[in-house]
C-alpha positions in Angstrom: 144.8 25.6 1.4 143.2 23.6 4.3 139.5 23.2 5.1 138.7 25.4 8.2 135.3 25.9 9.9 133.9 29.4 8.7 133.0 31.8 12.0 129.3 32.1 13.3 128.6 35.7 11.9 130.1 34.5 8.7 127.9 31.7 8.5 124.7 33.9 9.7 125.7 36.3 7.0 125.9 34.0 4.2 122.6 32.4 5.3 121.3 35.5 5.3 121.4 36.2 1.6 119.1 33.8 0.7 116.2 35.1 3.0 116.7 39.1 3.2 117.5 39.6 -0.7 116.3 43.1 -0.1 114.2 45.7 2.2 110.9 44.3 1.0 111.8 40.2 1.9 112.5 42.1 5.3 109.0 43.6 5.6 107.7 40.5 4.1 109.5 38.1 6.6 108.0 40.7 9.5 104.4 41.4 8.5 104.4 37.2 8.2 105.6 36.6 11.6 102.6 39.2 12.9 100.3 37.4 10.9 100.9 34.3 12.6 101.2 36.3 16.0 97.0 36.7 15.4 97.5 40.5 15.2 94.4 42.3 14.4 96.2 45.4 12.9 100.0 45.6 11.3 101.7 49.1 10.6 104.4 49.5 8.8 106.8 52.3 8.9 109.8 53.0 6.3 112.5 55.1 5.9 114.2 55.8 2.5 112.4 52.4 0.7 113.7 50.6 4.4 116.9 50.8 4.0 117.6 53.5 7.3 114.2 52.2 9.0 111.9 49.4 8.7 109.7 49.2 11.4 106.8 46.5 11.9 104.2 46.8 15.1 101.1 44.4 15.6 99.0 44.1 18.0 99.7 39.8 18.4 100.2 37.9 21.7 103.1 39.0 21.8 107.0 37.3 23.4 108.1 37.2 27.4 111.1 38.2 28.1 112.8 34.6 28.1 111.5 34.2 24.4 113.7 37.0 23.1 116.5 35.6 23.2 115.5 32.5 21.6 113.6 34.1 19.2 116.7 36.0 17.6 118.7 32.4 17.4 118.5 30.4 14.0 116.2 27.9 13.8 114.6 28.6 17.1 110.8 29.1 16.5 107.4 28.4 18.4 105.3 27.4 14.8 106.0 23.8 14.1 104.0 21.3 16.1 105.8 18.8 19.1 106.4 16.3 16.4 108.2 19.1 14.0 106.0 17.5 10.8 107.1 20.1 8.0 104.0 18.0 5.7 101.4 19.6 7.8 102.5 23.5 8.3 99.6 26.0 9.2 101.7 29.1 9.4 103.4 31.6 7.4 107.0 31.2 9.0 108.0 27.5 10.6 111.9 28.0 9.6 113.3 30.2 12.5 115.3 32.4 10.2 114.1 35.4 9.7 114.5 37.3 12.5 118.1 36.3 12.6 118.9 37.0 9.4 117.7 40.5 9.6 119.6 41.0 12.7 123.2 39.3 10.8 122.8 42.0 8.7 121.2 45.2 10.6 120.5 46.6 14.0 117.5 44.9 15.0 115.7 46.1 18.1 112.8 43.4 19.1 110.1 45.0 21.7 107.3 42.8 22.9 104.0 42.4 25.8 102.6 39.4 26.1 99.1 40.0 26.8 98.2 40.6 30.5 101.9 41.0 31.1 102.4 44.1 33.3 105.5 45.8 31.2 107.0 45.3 27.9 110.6 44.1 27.2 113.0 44.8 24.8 116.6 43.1 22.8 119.0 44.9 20.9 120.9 43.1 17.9 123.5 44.5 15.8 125.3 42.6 13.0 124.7 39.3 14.9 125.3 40.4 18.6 122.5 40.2 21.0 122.0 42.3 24.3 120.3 41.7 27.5 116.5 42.1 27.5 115.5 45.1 28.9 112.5 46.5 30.3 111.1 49.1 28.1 107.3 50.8 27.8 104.8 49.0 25.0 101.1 48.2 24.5 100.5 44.7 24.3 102.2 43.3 20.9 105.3 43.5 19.3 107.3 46.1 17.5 110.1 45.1 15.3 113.1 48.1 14.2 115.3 47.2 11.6 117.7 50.5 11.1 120.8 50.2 9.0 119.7 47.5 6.8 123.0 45.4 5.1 125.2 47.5 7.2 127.2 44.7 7.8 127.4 44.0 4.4 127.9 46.5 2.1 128.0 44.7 -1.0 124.6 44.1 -0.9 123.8 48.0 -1.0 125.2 48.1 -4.5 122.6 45.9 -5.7 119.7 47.9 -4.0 117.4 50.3 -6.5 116.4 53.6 -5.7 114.3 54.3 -2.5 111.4 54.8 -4.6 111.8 50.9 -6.6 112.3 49.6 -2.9 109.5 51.3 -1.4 106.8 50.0 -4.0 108.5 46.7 -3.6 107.2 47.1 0.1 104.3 48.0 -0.8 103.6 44.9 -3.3 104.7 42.5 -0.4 102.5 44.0 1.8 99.6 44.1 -0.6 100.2 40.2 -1.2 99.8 39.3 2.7 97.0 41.6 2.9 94.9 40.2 -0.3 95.5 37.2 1.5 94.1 37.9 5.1 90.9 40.7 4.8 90.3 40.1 8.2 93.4 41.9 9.6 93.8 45.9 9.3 97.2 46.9 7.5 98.8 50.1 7.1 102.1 51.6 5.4 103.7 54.7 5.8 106.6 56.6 4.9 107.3 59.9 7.2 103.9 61.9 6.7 102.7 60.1 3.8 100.4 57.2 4.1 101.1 54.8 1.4 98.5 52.0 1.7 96.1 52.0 4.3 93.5 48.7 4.6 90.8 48.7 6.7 89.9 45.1 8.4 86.7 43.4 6.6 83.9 43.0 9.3 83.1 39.7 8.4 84.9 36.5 6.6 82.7 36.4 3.6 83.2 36.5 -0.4 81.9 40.2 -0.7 84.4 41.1 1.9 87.1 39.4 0.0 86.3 41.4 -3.0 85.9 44.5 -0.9 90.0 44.0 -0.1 90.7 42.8 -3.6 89.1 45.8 -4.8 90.7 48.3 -2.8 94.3 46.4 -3.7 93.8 45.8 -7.6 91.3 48.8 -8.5 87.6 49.6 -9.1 88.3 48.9 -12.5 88.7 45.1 -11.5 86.2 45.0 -8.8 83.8 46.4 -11.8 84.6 44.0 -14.7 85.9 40.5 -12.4 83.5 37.4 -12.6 83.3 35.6 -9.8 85.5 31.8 -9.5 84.7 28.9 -7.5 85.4 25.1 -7.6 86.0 22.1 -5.7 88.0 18.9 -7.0 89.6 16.1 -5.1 89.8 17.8 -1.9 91.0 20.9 -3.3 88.4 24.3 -3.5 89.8 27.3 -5.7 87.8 30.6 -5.0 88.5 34.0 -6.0 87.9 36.7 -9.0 89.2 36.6 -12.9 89.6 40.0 -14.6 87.6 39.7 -18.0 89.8 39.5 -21.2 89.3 42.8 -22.4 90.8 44.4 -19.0 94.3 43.2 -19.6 97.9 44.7 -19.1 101.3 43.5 -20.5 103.0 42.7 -17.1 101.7 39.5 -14.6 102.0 42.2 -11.6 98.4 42.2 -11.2 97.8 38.5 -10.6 97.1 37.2 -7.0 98.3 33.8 -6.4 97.2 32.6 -2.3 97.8 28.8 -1.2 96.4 28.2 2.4 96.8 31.9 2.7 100.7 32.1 1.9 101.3 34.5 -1.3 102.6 32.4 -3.8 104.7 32.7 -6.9 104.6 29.5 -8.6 105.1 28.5 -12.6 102.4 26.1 -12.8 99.9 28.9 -11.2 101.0 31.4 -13.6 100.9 29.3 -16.6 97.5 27.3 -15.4 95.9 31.3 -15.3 97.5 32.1 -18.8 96.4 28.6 -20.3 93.2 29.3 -19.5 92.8 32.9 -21.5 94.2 31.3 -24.2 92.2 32.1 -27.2 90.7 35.0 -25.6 94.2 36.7 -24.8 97.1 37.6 -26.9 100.2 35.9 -26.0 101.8 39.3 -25.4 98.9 40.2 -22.7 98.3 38.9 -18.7 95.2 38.8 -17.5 94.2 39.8 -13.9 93.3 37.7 -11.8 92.9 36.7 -7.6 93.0 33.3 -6.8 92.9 31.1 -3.6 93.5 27.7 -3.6 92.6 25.7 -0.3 94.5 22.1 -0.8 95.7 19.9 2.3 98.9 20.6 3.6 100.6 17.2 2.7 99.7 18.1 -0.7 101.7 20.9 -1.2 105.6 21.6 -0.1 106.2 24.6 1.0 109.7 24.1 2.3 111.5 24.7 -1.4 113.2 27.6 -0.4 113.8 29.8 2.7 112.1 32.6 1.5 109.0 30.0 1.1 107.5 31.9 -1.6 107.9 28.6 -4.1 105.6 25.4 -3.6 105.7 22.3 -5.2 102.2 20.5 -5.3 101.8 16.1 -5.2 99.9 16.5 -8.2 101.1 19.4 -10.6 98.2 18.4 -12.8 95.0 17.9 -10.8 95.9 21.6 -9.4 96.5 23.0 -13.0 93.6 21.7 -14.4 91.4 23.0 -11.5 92.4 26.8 -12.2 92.4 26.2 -16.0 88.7 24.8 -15.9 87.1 27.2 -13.5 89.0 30.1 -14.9 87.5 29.3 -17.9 84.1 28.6 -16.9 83.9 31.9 -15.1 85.0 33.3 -18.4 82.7 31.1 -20.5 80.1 32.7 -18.1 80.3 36.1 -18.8 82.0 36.2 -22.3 79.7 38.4 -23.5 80.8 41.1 -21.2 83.3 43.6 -22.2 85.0 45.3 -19.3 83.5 48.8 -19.0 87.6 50.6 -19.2 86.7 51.2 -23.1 83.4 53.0 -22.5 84.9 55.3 -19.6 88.0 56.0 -21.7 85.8 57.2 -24.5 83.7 59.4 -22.1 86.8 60.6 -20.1 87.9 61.6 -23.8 85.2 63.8 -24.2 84.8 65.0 -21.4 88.6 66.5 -22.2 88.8 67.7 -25.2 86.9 68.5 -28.2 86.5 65.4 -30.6 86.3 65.9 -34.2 83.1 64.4 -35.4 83.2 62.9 -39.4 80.1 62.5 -41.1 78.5 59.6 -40.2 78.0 57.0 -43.6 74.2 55.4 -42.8 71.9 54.1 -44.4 69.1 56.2 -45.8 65.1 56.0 -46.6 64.3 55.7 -50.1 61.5 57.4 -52.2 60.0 54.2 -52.2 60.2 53.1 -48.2 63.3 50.7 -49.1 67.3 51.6 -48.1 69.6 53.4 -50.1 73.3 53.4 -48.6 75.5 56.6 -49.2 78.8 54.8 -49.0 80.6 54.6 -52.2 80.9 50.8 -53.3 84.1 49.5 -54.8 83.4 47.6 -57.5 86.5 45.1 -57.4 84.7 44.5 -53.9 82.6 41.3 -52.8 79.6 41.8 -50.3 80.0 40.3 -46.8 76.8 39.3 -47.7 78.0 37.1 -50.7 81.0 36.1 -48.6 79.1 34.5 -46.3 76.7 32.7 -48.3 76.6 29.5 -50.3 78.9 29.5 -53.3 80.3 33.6 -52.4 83.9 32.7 -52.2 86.9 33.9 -54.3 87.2 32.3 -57.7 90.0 30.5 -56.5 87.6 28.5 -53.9 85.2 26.3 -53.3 81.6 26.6 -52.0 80.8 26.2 -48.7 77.8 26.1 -46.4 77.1 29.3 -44.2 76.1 28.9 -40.8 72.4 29.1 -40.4 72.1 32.0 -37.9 74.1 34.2 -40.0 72.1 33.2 -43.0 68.8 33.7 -41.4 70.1 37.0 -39.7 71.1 38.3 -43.6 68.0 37.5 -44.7 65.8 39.2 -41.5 68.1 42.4 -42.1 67.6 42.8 -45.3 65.7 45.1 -47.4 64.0 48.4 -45.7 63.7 46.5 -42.1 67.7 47.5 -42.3 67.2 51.0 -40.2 63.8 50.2 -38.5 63.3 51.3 -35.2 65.5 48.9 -32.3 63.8 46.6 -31.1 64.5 44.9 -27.7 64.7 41.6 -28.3 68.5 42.5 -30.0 71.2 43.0 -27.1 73.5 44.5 -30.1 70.7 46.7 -31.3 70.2 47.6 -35.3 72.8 48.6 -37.8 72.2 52.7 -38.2 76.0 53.2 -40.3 79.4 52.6 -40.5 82.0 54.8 -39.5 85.3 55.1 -41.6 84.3 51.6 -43.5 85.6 50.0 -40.0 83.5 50.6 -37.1 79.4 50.0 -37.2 77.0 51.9 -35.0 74.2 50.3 -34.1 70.9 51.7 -32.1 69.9 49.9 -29.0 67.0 49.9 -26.9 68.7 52.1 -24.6 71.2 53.6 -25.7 74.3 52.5 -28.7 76.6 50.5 -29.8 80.3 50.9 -31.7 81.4 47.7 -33.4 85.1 47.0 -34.5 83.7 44.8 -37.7 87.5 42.9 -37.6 87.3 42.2 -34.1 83.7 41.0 -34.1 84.4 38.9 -37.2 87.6 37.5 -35.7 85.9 36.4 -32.8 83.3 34.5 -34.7 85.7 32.6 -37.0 87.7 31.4 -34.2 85.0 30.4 -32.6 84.3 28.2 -35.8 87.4 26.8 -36.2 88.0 25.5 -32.1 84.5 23.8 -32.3 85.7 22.2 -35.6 88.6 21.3 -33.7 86.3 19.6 -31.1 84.5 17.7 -33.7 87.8 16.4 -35.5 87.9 18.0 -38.3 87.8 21.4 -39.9 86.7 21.6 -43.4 89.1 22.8 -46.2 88.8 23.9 -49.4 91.1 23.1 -52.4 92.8 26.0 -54.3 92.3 25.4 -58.1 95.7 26.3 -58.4 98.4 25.6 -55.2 99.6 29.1 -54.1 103.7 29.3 -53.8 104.1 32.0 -50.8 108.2 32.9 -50.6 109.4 33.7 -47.2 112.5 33.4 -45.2 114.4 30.1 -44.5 113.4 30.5 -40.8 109.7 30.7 -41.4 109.4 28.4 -44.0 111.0 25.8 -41.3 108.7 27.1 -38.8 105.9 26.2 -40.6 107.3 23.0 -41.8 107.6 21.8 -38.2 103.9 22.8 -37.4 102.5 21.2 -40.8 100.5 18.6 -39.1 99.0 20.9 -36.4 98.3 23.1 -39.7 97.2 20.7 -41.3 94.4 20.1 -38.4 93.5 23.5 -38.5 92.2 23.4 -42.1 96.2 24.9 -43.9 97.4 22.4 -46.1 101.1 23.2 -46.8 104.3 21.9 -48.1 107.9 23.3 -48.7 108.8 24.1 -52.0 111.9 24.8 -52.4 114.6 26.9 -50.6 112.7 29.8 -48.9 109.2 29.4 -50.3 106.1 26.8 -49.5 102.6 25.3 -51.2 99.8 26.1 -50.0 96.7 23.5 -51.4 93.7 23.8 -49.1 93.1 26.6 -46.6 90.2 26.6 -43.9 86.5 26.7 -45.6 85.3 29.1 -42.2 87.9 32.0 -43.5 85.9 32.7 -47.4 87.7 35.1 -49.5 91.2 35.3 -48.1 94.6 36.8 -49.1 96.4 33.3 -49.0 100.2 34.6 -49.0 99.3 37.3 -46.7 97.3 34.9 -44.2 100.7 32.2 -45.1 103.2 35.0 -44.1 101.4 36.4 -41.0 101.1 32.5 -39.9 104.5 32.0 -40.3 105.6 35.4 -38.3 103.0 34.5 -35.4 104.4 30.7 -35.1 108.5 32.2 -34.9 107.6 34.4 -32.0 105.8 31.8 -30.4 108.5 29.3 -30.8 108.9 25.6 -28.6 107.5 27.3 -25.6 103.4 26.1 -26.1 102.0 22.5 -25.4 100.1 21.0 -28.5 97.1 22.3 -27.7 97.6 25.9 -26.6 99.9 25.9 -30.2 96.4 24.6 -32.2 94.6 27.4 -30.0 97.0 30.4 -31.2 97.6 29.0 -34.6 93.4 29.1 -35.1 93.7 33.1 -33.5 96.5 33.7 -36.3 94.2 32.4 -39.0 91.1 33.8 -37.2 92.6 37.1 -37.6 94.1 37.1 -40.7 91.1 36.1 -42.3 88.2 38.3 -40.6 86.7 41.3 -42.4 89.5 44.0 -42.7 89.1 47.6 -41.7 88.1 49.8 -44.4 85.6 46.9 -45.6 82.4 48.8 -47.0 79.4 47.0 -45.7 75.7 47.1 -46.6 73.2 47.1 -43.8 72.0 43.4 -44.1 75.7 42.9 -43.6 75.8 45.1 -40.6 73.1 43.2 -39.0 74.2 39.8 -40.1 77.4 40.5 -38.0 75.3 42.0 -35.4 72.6 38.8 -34.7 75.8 36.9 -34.9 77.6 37.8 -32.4 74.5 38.0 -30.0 74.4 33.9 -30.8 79.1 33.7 -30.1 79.5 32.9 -26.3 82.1 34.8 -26.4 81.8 38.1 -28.4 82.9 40.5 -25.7 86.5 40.0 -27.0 88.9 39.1 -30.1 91.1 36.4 -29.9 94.0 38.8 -28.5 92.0 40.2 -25.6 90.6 43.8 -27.5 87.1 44.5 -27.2 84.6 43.8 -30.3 82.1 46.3 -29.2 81.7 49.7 -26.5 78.0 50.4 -25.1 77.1 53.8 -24.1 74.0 53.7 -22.5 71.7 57.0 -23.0 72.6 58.3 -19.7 76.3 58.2 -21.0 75.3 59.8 -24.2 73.4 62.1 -22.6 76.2 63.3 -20.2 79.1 64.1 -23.1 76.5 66.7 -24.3 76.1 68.0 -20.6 72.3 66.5 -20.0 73.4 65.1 -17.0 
């Protein structure tokens, strides 16, 4: 077989592949090119999810007639400079390929006004094959028709998903541009039905940015997203991160803009996840919209021809920009827990009846000191005696308790349990606990429902990753080394990690086929089921696998441990213990959140109480 040279449509429909992979990288390709027109306002218009009709008008400078032509030729475009530098590119498009790759592979018809140009003009393209320009009626701009789309290759319908997959896959590509560029009106329809509709922001400012985020991502982001700026080495990151307790299991919701080009880049998406680490399950993505201005010969933008990868100069300096002020907005506000919980309880009841169980609280005694009504399992240590000096298992050592959480015990104690809220406690005071798992405290202004194992979970974490910072974690010895049997997989599993364990306080060994030693454990976790706590470790680690740097392993090996060793529900607690866990997390930076994203507390303020029973 000889070497021959492949025909020009061939060619043009091969190339084509790689930038029109379906109807929304045609949208995409055409809402970009508008964009860099300077349109104002960009409709879309699709028929079934583009594939019969895609059709794109702006309101730009629009092309002469001699520019038509050119403009449906490969690599023929007006947006690199005279000395075609691709290091310094300030558009969207700069390759020249996608109007003729739509046109390889559809019937394109291109209609354009410059402004102050007395009539419009007009080129037909079908399958590769341009017309003559004619004249044709238009308001100043361009319209773009694509009809037919992959017509002239059919093996690409095949791969196509159902007009309604392609259609939201529009819809996201538009939303991308859009979240990018408030200042431009955009609009997408589908025969009567308008399916996004954007009005322009008035001004450039942050609280019109967020207006357009907003009305992209939801109210329920706008309502619980802090606020992210930063400047480093010529780089400035702006843009909103969704607290951790608004999370969701997909990474659709997560906004990456470079010099205003929608991104999708790995070291974005992992710097955003690094940086919820410890507040985040592994399983969960945050949500997040963030806008990183960096010079243009810092960033290649030229990976692929559908220019929706980058490669950065310095992969590091831009990670560890998102990873520190995502985390600093998060520091910021980690008290906060996003207000989804408290509307889904209230949206509850306001649907149905709720079954109400009587409420285990403390009571007043004959003689003006507290009395609980819970039942008390003897077999059962106090949090109380948990917490303090020399309260842990018989097969422990003392520790010291921290301070706050001593002092708190103490304060709470006695009858000043169920006194009155007073309003120098955010968390309120301990009034009960509801089915030995959640506490309900009174506030100032309303209450407060506690998930004990969350709240707890987030404090020893806490403990541990500032042990972590000071180099060392305190352990305790076992009087006698526990022998935990578990598969051949996890015992290696653990094996391989035994000197990141072994930081974390979890002094281990193998022993054996199938079984390990455990000698110390972490002081921070008290009273602790050590095979349990040694099994769940070893199941968190196998899912995690190779795929975690050092430190992010140290971070989610602490949340294991955090977790496995926090109160459990069904825990009875007394009300100095109540309040002990209250004060304390009113002194964690973070206590909005567990280590795996879930909320630690709901407030209802006495407006929302006061509208479940119909006051309001």
């Amino acid at each position: 077989m000889t070497i021959r040279r492949l025909p020009e449509g061939v060619v043009n429909r091969i190339a084509a592949g790689e930038v029109i992979e379906r109807p929304a990288s045609a949208a995409k390709e055409l809402v970009e090119n508008a964009i860099d027109a300077g349109a104002s306002r960009i409709d879309v218009v699709i028929r079934d999810g583009g594939r019969s009709l895609i059709a794109v008008t702006d309101d730009g400078r629009g092309m002469p007639a001699d520019e038509l032509a050119l403009a449906v030729e490969r690599h023929c475009t007006s947006k690199l400079a005279g000395d075609d530098d691709l290091t310094h590119i300030a558009t969207l498009g700069f390759r020249g390929e996608a109007l003729p790759s739509i046109a390889a592979v559809a019937r394109l018809t291109l209609t354009s006004r410059p402004a102050g140009a007395d009539t419009a003009w007009s080129l037909t393209v079908e399958a590769g094959q341009a017309g003559e320009p004619q004249p044709a009626q238009h308001p100043p701009g361009t319209r773009v028709e694509v009809r037919d789309l992959f017509f002239a290759t059919p093996a690409r319908l095949k791969f196509l998903k159902t007009p309604a997959t392609e259609t939201g896959r529009i819809i996201e590509a538009v939303q991308r541009l859009a979240m990018a560029h408030p200042e431009i009106a955009f609009s997408v329809t589908e025969g009567a039905r308008t399916l996004l509709r954007l009005a322009a922001t008035a001004e450039d400012s942050e609280a019109a940015r967020l207006q357009r985020v907003g009305r992209i991502m939801g109210r329920e982001f706008s309502d619980n997203a802090v606020a992210v700026a930063a400047e480093r080495g010529g780089l400035r990151l702006t843009g909103y991160a969704g607290l951790p307790t608004l999370n969701r299991r997909q990474a659709d919701l997560q906004f990456l803009i470079v010099n205003g080009r929608p991104v999708r880049d790995k070291v974005l998406y992992g710097a955003i996840k690094a940086a919820y680490s410890g507040v985040l399950a592994p399983d969960r993505q945050p949500l997040a919209a963030i806008f990183l201005e960096i010079p243009p010969e810092e960033v290649d933008v030229n990976v692929h021809p559908m220019k929706t990868e980058v490669r950065f100069r310095d992969a590091g300096q831009v990670r560890g920009l998102i990873v520190g002020a995502l985390r600093g907005a998060i520091d910021r506000d980690g008290r906060r827990v996003a207000t989804t919980a408290a509307e889904r309880l209230l949206s509850a009841a306001g649907s149905e009846a709720i079954p109400v169980a009587p409420l285990e609280r403390p009571v007043w005694g004959t003689t003006g000191g507290v009395r609980s009504t819970s039942a008390r399992l003897p077999a059962q240590a106090s949090l109380a005696r948990a917490w303090a000096p020399g309260g842990m298992a018989d097969n422990a050592v003392a520790y010291e308790a921290s301070p706050a959480l001593t002092a708190a015990a103490a304060d709470s104690g006695g009858g000043s349990a169920a006194e009155a809220p007073g309003d120098d406690f955010p968390l309120g005071r301990a009034c009960g606990q509801v089915h030995a798992t959640y506490i309900v405290a009174e506030t100032a202004d309303g209450l407060v429902i506690v998930d004990q194992h969350a709240a707890h979970e987030r404090i020893l974490h806490t403990r541990m990753l500032n042990a972590l910072t000071g180099g060392t974690v305190a352990r305790q010895g076992l009087l006698i080394p526990e022998v935990v049997e578990l598969s051949e997989a996890q015992v290696t599993a653990l094996t391989a990690r035994a000197d990141a364990l072994e930081t974390l306080g979890v002094v281990l060994e193998r022993f054996g086929a199938g079984a390990v030693l455990v000698r110390e454990v972490p002081v921070a976790l008290g009273r602790v089921d050590v095979r349990k706590l040694v099994a769940d470790l070893a199941q968190d680690l196998a899912v995690q696998g190779d795929s975690l740097a050092l430190d992010e392993r140290l971070h989610a090996a602490a949340a294991s441990l955090a977790c496995h060793g926090s109160i459990r529900a069904g825990r009875r607690l007394t009300p100095a213990e109540m309040n002990a866990l209250l004060r304390e997390m009113e002194a964690e930076p973070h206590s909005g959140q567990c280590s795996h994203g879930r909320p630690t507390h709901i407030t209802l303020s006495r407006a929302d109480i006061e509208r479940l029973f119909g006051r309001r």
